[in-house]
LORO-261816 format. One record per residue (C-alpha): residue in three letters; x, y, z. Coordinates in Angstrom, 1 decimal, decimal comma. Layout:
TINU code      u      v      w
TINU  ALA      X      Y      Z
...
***
This chain:
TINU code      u      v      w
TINU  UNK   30,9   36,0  -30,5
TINU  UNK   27,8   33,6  -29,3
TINU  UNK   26,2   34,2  -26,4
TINU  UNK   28,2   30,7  -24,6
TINU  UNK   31,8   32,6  -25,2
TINU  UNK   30,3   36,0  -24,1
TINU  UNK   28,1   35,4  -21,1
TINU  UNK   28,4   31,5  -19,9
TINU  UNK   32,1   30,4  -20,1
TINU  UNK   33,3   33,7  -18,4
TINU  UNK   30,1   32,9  -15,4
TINU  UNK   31,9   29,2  -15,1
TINU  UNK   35,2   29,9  -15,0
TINU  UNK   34,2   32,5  -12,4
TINU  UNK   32,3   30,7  -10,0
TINU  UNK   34,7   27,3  -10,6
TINU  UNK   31,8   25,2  -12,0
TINU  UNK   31,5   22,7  -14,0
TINU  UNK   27,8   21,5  -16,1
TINU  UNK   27,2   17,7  -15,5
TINU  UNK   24,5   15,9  -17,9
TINU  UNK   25,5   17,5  -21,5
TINU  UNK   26,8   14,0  -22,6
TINU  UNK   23,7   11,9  -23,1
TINU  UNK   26,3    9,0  -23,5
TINU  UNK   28,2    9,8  -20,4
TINU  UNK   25,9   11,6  -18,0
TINU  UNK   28,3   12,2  -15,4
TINU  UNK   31,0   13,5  -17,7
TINU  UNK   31,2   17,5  -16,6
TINU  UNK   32,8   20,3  -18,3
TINU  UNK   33,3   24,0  -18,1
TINU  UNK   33,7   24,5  -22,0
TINU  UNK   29,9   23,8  -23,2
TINU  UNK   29,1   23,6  -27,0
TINU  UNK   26,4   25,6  -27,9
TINU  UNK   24,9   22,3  -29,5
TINU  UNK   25,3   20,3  -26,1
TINU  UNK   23,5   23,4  -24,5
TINU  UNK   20,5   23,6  -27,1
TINU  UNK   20,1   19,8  -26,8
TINU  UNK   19,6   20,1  -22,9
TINU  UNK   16,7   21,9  -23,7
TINU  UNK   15,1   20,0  -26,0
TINU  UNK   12,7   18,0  -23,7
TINU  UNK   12,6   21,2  -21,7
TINU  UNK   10,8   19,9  -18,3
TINU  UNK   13,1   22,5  -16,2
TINU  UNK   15,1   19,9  -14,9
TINU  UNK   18,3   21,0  -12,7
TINU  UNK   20,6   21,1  -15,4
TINU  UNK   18,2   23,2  -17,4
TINU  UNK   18,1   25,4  -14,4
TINU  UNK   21,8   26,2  -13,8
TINU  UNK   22,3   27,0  -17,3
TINU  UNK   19,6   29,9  -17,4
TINU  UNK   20,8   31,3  -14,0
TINU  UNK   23,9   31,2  -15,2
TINU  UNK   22,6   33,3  -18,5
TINU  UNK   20,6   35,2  -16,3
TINU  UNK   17,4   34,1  -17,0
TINU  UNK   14,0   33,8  -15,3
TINU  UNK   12,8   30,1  -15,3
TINU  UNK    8,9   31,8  -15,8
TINU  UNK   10,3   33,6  -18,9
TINU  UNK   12,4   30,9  -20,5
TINU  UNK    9,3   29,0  -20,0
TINU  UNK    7,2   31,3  -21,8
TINU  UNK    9,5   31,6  -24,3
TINU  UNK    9,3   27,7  -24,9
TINU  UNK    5,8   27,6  -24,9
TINU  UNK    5,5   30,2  -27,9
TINU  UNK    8,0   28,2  -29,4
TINU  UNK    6,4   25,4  -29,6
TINU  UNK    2,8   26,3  -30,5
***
């Protein structure tokens, strides 16, 4: 199981939302069924835009951490 199946699809369906801005085609296009390669590609400019901001609140992550985390990453 990844962690979209066990923690983010359940948090979705839950709260009835949707994530808008995984298509980079079709920016408005929304959907509660993210791939896990739409949701690593959100983050790949990670500026902590909105989008990037709802998916780690709905994973239950701190924005300071994530952004910690990306940081390491990329040094």
């Amino acid at each position: 199981m990844s962690v979209r199946k066990l923690l983010l699809k359940p948090k979705l369906i839950a709260q009835s939302k949707t994530l808008t801005g995984l298509y980079p085609h079709n920016p408005k296009k929304q959907t509660d069924i993210p791939t896990a390669e739409r949701l690593l590609r959100a983050f790949y400019n990670f500026t902590l835009n909105l989008l990037q901001q709802e998916i780690m609140s709905l994973l239950g992550l701190s924005p300071f951490i994530t952004t910690w985390w990306i940081i390491r990453l990329r040094n």
